[in-house]
C-alpha positions as CSV (number, residue, x, y, z in Angstrom):
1,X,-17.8,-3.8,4.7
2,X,-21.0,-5.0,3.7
3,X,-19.8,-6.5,0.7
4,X,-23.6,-8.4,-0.8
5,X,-25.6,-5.1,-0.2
6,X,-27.2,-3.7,-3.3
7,X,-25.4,0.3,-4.1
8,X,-27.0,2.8,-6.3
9,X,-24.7,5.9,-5.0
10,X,-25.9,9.2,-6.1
11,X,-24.0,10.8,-9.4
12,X,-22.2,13.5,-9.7
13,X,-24.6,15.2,-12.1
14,X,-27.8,13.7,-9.7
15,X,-25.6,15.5,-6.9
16,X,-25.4,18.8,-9.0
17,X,-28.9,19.2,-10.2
18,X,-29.9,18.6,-6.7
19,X,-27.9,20.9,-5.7
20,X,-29.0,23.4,-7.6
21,X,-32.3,22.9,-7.1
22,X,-31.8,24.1,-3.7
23,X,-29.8,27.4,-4.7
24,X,-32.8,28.2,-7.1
25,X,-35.1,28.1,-3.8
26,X,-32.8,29.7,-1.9
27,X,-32.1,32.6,-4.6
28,X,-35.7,32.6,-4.9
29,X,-36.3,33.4,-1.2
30,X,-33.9,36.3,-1.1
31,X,-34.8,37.6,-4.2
32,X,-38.7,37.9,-2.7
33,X,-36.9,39.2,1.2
34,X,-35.3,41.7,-0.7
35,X,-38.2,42.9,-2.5
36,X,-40.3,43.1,0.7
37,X,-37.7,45.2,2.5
38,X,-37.6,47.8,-0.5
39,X,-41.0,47.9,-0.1
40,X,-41.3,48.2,4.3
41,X,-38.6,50.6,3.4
42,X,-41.0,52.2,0.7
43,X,-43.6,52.4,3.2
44,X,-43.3,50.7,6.4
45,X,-46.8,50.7,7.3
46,X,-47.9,48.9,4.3
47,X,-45.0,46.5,4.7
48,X,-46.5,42.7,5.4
49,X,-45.2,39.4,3.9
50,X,-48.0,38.1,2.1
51,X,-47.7,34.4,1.7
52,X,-46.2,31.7,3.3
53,X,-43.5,31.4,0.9
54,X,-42.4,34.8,1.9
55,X,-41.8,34.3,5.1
56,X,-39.5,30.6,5.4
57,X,-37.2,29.5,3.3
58,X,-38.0,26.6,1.4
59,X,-34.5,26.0,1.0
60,X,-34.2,25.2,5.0
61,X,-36.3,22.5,4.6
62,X,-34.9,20.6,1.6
63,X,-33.5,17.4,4.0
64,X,-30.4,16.6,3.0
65,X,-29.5,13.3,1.8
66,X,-27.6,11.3,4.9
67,X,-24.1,11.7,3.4
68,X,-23.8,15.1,3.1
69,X,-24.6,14.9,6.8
70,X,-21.7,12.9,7.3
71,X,-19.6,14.9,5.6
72,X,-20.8,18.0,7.2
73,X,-19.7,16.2,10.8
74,X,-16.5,14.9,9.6
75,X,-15.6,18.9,8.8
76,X,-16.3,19.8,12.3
77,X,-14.5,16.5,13.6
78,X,-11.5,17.3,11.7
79,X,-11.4,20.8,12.4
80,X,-11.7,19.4,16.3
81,X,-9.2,17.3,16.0
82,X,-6.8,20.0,16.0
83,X,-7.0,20.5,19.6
84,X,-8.9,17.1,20.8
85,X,-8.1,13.9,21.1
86,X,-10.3,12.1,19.2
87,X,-9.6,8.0,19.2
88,X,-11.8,7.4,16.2
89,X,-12.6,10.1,13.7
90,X,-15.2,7.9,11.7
91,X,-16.9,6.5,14.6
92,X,-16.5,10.3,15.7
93,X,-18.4,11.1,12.8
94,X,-21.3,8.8,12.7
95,X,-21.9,9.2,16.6
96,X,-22.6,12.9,16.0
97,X,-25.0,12.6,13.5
98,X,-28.3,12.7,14.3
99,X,-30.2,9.8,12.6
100,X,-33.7,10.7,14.0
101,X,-35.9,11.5,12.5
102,X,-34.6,11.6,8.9
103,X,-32.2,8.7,8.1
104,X,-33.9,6.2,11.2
105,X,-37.3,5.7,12.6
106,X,-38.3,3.5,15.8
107,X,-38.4,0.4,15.9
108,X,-36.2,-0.2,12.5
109,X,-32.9,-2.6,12.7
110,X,-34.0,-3.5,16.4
111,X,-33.1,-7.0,15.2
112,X,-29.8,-6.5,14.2
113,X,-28.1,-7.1,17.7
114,X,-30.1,-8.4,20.8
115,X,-27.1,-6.1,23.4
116,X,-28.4,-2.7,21.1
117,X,-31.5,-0.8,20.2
118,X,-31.9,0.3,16.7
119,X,-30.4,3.3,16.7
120,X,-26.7,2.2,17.9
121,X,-27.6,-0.9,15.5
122,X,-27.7,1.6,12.5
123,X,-24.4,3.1,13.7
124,X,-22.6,0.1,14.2
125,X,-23.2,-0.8,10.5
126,X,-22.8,2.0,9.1
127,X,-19.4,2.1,10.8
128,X,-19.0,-1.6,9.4
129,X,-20.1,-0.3,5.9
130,X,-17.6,2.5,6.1
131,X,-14.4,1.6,8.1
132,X,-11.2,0.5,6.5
133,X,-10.1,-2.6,8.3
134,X,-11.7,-5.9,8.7
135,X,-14.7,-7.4,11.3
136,X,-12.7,-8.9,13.5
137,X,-11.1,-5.7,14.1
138,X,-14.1,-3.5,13.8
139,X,-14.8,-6.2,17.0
140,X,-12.0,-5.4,18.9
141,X,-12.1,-1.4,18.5
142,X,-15.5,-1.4,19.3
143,X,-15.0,-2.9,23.0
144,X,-12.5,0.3,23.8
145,X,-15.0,2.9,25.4
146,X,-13.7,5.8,24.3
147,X,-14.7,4.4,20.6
148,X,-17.8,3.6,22.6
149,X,-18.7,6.9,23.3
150,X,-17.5,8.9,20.0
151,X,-19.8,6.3,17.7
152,X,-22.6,6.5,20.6
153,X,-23.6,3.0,21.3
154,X,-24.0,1.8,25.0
155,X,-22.4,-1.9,24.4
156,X,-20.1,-3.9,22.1
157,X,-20.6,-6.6,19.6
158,X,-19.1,-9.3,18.8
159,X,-17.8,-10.2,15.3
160,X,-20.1,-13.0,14.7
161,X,-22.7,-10.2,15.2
162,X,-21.5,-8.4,13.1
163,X,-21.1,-10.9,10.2
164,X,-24.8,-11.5,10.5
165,X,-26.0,-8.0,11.3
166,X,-26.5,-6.9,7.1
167,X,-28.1,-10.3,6.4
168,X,-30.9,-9.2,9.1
169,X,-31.2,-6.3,7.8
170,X,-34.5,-4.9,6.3
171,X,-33.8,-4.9,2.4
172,X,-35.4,-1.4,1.9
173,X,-33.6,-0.3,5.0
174,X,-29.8,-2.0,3.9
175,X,-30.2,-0.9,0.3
176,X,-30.5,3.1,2.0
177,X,-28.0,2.6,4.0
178,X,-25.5,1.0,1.8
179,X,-25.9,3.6,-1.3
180,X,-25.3,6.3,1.5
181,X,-22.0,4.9,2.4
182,X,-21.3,4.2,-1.6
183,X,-21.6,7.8,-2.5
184,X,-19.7,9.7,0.6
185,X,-16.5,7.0,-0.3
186,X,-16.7,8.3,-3.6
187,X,-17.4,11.9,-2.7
188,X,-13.8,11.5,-0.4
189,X,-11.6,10.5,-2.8
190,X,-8.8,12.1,-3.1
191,X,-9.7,14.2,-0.1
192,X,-8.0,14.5,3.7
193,X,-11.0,12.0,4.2
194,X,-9.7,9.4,2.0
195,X,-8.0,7.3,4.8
196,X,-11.1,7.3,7.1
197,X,-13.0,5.1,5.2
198,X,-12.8,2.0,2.5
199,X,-12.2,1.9,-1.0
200,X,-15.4,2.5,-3.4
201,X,-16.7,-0.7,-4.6
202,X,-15.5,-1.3,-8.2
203,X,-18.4,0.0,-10.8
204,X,-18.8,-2.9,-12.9
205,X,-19.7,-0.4,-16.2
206,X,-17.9,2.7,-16.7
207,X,-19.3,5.4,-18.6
208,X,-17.4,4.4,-21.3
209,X,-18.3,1.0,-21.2
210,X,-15.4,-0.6,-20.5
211,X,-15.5,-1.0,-17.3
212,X,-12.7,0.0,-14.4
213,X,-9.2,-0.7,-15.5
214,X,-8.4,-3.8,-13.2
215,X,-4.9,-1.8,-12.0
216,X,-7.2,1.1,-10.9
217,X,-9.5,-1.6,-8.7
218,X,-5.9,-3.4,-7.3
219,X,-4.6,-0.2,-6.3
220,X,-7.9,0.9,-4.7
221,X,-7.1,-2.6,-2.5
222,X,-3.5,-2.3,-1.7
223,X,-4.1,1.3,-1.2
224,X,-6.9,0.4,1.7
225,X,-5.2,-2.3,3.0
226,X,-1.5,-0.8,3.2
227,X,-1.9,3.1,4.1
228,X,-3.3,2.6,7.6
229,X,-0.3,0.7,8.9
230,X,2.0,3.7,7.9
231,X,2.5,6.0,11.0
232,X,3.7,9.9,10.4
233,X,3.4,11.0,13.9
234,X,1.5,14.0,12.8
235,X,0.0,16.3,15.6
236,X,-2.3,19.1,16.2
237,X,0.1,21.6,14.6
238,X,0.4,19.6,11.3
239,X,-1.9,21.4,7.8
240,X,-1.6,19.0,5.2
241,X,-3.4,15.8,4.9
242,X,-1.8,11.9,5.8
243,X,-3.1,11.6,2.1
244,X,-1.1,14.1,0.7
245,X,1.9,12.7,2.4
246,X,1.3,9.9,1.0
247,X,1.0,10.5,-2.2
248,X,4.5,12.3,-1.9
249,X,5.9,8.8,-0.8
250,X,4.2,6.6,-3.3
251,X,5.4,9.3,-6.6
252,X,9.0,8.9,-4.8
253,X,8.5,5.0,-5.2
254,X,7.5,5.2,-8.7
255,X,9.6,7.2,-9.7
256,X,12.9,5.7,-7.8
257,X,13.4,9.6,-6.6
258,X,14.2,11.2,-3.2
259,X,10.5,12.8,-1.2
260,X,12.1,16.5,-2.4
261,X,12.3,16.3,-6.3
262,X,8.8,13.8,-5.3
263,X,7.3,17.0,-3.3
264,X,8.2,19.5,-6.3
265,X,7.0,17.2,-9.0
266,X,3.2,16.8,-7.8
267,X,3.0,20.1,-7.2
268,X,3.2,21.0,-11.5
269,X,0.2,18.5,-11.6
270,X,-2.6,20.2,-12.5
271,X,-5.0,18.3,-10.6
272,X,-3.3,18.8,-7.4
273,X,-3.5,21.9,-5.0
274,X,0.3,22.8,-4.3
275,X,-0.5,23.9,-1.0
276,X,-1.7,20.8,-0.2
277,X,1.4,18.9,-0.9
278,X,3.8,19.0,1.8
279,X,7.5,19.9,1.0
280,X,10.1,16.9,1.4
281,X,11.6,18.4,4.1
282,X,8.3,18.9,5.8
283,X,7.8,14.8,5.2
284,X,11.2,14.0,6.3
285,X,10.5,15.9,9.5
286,X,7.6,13.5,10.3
287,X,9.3,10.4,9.5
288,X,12.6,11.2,11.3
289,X,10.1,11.1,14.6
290,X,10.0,7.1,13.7
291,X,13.2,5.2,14.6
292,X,14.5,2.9,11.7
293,X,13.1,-0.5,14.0
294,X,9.3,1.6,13.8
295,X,9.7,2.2,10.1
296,X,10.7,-1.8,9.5
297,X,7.6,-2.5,12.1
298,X,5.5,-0.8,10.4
299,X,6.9,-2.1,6.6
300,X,6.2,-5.9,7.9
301,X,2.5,-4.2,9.3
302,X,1.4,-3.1,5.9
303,X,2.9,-6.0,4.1
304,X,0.7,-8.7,6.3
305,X,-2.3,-8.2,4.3
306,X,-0.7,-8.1,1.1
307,X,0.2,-11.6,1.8
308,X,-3.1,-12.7,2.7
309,X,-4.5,-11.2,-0.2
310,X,-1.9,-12.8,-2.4
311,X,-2.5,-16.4,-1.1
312,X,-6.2,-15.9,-0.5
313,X,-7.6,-18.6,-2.9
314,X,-9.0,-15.9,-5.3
315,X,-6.1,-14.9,-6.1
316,X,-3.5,-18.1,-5.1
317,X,-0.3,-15.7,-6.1
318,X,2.0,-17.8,-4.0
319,X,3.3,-21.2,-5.9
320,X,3.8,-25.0,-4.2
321,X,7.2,-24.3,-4.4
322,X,8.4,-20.8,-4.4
323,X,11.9,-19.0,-6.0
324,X,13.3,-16.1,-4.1
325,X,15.9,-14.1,-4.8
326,X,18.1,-11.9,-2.5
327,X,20.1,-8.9,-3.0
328,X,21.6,-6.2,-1.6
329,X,20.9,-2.4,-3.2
330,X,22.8,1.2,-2.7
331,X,20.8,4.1,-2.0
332,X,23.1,7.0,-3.2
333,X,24.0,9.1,0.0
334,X,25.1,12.7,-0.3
335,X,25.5,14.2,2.6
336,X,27.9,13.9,6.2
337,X,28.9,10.3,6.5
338,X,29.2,10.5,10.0
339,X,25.7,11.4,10.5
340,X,24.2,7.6,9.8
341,X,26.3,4.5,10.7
342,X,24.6,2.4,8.1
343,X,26.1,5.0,5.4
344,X,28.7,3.0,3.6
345,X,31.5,3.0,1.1
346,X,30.0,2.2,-2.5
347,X,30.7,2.0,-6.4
348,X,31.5,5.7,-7.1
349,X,28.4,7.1,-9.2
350,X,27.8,10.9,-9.8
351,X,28.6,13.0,-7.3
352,X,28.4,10.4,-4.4
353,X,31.0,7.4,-3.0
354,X,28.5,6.6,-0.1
355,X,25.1,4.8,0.1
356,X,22.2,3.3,2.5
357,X,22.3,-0.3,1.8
358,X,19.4,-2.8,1.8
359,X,18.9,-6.0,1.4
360,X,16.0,-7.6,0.2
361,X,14.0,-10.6,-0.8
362,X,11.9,-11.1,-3.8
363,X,9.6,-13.8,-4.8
364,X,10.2,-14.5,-8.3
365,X,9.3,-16.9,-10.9
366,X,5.7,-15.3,-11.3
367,X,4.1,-12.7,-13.6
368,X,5.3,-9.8,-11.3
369,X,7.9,-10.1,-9.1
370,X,7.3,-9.2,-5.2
371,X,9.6,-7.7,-3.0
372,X,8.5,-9.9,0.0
373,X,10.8,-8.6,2.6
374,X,13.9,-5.5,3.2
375,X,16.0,-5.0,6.0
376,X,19.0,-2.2,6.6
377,X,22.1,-2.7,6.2
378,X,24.9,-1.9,8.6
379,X,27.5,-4.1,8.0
380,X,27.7,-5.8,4.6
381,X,30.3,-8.5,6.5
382,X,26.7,-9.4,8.4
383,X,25.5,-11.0,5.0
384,X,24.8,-14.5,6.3
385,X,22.6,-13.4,9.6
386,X,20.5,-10.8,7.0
387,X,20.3,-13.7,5.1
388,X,19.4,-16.2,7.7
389,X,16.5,-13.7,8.8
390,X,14.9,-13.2,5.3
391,X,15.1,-16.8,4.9
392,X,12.9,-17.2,8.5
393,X,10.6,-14.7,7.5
394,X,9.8,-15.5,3.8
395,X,9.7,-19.2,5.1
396,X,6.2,-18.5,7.1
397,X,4.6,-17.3,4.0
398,X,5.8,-19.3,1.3
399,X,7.2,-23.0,0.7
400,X,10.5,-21.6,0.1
401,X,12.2,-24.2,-2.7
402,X,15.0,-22.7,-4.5
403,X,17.2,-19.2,-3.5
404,X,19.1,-17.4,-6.3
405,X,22.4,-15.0,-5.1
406,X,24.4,-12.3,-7.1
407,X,28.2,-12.3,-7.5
408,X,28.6,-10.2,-4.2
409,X,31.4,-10.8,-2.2
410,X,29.2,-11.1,1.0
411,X,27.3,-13.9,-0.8
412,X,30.0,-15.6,-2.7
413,X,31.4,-16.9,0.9
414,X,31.5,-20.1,2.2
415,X,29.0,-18.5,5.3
416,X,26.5,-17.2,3.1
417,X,26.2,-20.5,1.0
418,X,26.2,-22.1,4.5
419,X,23.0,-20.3,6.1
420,X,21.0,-21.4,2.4
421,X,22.3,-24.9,2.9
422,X,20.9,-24.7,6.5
423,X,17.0,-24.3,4.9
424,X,17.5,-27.6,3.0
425,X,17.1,-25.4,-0.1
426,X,18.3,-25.0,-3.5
427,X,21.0,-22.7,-4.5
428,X,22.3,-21.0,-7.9
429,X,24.2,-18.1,-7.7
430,X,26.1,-16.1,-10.2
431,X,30.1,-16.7,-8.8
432,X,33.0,-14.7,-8.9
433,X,35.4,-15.1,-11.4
434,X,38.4,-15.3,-8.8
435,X,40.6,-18.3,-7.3
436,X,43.5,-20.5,-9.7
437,X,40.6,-23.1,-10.4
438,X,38.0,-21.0,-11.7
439,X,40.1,-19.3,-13.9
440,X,41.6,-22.5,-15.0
441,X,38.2,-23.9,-15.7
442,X,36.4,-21.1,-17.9
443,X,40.1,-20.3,-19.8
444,X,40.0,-24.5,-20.5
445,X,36.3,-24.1,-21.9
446,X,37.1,-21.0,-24.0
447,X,40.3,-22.7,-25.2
448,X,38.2,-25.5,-26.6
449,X,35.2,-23.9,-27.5
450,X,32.7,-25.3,-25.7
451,X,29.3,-24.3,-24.9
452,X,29.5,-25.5,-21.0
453,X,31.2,-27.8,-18.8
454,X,31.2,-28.1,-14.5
455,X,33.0,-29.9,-12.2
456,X,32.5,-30.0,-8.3
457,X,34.0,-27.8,-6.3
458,X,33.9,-26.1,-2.7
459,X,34.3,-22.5,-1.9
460,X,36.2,-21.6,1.0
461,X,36.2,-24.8,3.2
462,X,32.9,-26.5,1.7
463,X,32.2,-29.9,1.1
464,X,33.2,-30.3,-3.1
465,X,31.0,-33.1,-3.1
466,X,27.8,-30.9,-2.4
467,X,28.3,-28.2,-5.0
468,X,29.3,-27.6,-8.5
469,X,30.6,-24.9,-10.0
470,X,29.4,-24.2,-13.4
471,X,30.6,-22.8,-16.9
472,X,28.2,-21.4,-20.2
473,X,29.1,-19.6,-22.7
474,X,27.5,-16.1,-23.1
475,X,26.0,-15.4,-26.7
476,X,25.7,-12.0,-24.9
477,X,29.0,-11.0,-24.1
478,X,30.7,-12.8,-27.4
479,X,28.4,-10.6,-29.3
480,X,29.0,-7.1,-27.8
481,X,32.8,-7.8,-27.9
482,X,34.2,-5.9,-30.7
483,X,37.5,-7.3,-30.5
484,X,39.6,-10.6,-29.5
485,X,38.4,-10.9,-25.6
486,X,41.7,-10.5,-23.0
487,X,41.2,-13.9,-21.8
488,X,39.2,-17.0,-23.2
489,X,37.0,-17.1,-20.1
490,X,35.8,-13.4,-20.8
491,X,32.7,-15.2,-22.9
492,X,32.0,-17.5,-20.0
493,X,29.3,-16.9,-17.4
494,X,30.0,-19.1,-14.1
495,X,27.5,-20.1,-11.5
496,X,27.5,-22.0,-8.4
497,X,25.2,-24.3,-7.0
498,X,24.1,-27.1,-4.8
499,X,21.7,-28.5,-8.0
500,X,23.7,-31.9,-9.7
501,X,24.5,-30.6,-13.1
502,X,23.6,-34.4,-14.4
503,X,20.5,-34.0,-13.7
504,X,19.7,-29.9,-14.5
505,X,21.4,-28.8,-17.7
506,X,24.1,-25.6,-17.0
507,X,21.7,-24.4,-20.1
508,X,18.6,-25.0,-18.1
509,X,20.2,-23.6,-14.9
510,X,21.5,-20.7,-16.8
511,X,17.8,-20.0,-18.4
512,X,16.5,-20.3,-14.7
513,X,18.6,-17.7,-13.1
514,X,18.0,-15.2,-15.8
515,X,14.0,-15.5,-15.5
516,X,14.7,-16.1,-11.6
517,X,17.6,-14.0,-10.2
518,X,17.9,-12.0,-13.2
519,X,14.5,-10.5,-12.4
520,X,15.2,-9.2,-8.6
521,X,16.0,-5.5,-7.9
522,X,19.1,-4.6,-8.5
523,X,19.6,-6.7,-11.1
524,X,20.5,-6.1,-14.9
């Protein structure tokens, strides 16, 4: 994208009185043709159009403004597209349009590139302008012939080219050329177009002077930078939109709601066209084609550029030393166990004893939590290798520095603690109230009062002197008890950790793990 070009896109109520301007010339013609042919019909010999106007329609040669060319070629692409392959349909688009002699004159943008003539020069940027994905992409798709041939251009260019191309650029010709691409981005919003092209550029006034909400102009980002990696296998055959799909999967996200109730839920919004949203079992058909390794591919596809936008130095999301937090989350499964063999055994809840299982990893410690990283689930016995490859992942993007764990039986192992230890990382977890010296310890400290204590200890066969196992007192649990708790240690939250408790505070490691851990998904 041609991110320093100066955009004054057409507004919608410029767009309308344009428009309308035409009709009126239009109706105006007709209203004249019908007139005469009352009147040849009257009397056919006197029958002879008497003025110029008469006899064209102005209305034919109103030129219209170079997006609305655009979008008239990206109809008929589309509407090939059902029975075409067609590699590209933006460079599809723009390679059918006809800049001469309207939108490009000889001799303009010859600069741009010394391997293309003006024409292709104008194409490639506008394709720059328009397209989705970064230069050095743009680079490498325009080398594939095919892409070649749809944009019509007769050589490649390389990305350096291409960084340099809008800063060659006449002013006149870039500032044309740029509000053109502004105002057909806007004009495909929300459209079966949507994914072809970039975000708008955010306005920096609204009409209501406050400019656009800084959520609406981070969506607009993620949305670009995320959608394309997703992969529905839709063909020829399929009527709605990727966008409306999409929007079927991102209202089940929200709302924490299978794709059905998603599907039937945008349909009651009045600014959606029901037949334009797909049905869930129409969505479920087209992501069934993807096996469960393509739908994890193409998670960790969409999520690279999030990370780079995250710990681009604009925005420098990612701390020196980084908290994560892993856990593992139920899906509720209703139908034939024996149909998915990661379904498994869970918690009864209403009307299901069976879930999906995932575990994921979240960065935490910051102003939003991030779910960094999710993998299936097939054995919950597995926990330490799941864990060991979250741990690898996360550890290319962030300087991992302290790991917080639930009370799970597949963490609270001596393997599990193990496979954190191996990262040279810290460790608090939430531990399990089981085992003769746990018991023995929180019972003592309710016995007495106090407000913490630890002492060090090793689960399973670990190394006593390299962990500690922790007890506080819960202000929270004392206060919701209505009555004398069944044991003294009821009151007592324990931890476990690798942290000396001499030199962090059970209070402070406490505090931590409830703005940490206690922030994950999943958690209460």
């Amino acid at each position: 994208m041609d991110e320093d070009a100066e955009r004054d896109p057409e507004s919608p109520g410029e767009i309308a009185k344009r428009r309308e301007f035409v009709s009126e010339l239009d109706s105006e013609f007709r209203e004249r043709r019908r007139e005469l042919e009352e009147k040849a019909a009257a009397d056919p010999w006197d029958y002879w159009p008497e003025t110029h106007d008469d006899r064209y329609n102005e209305a034919d040669y109103e030129i219209p403004p170079l997006w609305e060319r655009l979008d008239s070629n990206a109809r008929r692409i589309r509407r090939r597209m059902e029975h075409t392959d067609i590699s590209n349909p933006l460079a599809a688009t723009i390679g059918k349009t006809r800049l001469f002699p309207h939108y490009w004159s000889p001799g303009d943008n010859d600069d741009l590139t010394r391997k293309l003539d003006g024409n292709d020069a104008t194409r490639v940027y506008l394709y720059l302008d328009l397209s989705p994905i970064a230069e050095y992409r743009i680079a490498d798709r325009l080398k594939i012939g095919a892409i070649q041939s749809e944009l019509d251009i007769e050589d490649t260019v390389s990305q350096s080219t291409l960084n340099r191309m809008p800063g060659r650029m006449e002013k006149e010709r870039r500032y044309f050329y740029a509000s053109e691409t502004e105002t057909l981005v806007r004009q495909w919003q929300g459209t079966p177009f949507e994914d072809w092209v970039r975000e708008p550029t955010p306005e920096t006034i609204a009409p209501d002077g406050e400019g656009v909400p800084p959520v609406q102009t981070i969506v607009r980002e993620l949305r670009s930078e995320t959608f394309k990696y997703i992969r529905l296998k839709r063909d020829a055959s399929t009527e709605v939109s990727k966008d409306a799909a999409m929007r079927v999967l991102v209202a089940a996200a929200n709302g924490n709601e299978f794709v059905n109730d998603a599907a039937k839920n945008l349909e009651l919004k009045p600014w959606y066209d029901g037949s334009e949203i797909p049905t869930g079992q129409t969505l479920i058909h087209h992501i069934r084609k993807s096996s469960r390794e393509e739908i994890t591919r193409m998670f960790m596809e969409a999520n690279e550029p999030l990370f780079e936008i995250a710990d681009d130095d604009e925005y420098d999301y990612f701390p020196d030393k980084a908290e994560v937090a892993i856990d593992i989350t139920d899906w509720p499964y209703f139908g034939d166990p024996d149909t998915d063999e990661y379904v498994r055994g869970t918690k009864s809840g209403r009307n299901y004893a069976r879930a999906w299982k995932y575990i994921t990893l979240s960065l935490v410690g910051t102003d939003t939590p991030l779910v960094l990283l999710v993998l299936p689930v097939r054995k919950r016995s597995e926990a330490p290798q799941y864990v060991r490859r979250l741990l690898r992942l996360a550890s290319q993007y962030l300087d991992l520095h302290r790991v917080y764990l639930d009370a799970g039986t597949e963490f609270y192992s001596e393997d599990t603690i193990s496979t954190v230890n191996e990262f040279d990382l810290e460790l608090v977890m939430q531990g399990r109230k089981a085992g003769s010296d746990i018991k023995h310890l929180l019972n003592g400290m309710g016995r007495l009062d106090m407000d913490s204590s630890y002492y060090p200890y090793g689960v399973g066969g670990l190394d006593e002197d390299n962990y500690y196992a922790v007890g506080i007192k819960s202000e929270k649990k004392s206060r919701r008890r209505k009555s004398e708790p069944d044991e003294p240690m009821d009151d007592y939250t324990y931890f476990y950790t690798n942290l000396d408790p001499t030199e962090i505070p059970p209070e402070e490691l406490a505090s931590d793990y409830r703005g940490g851990g206690a922030s994950r998904p999943g958690s209460a």
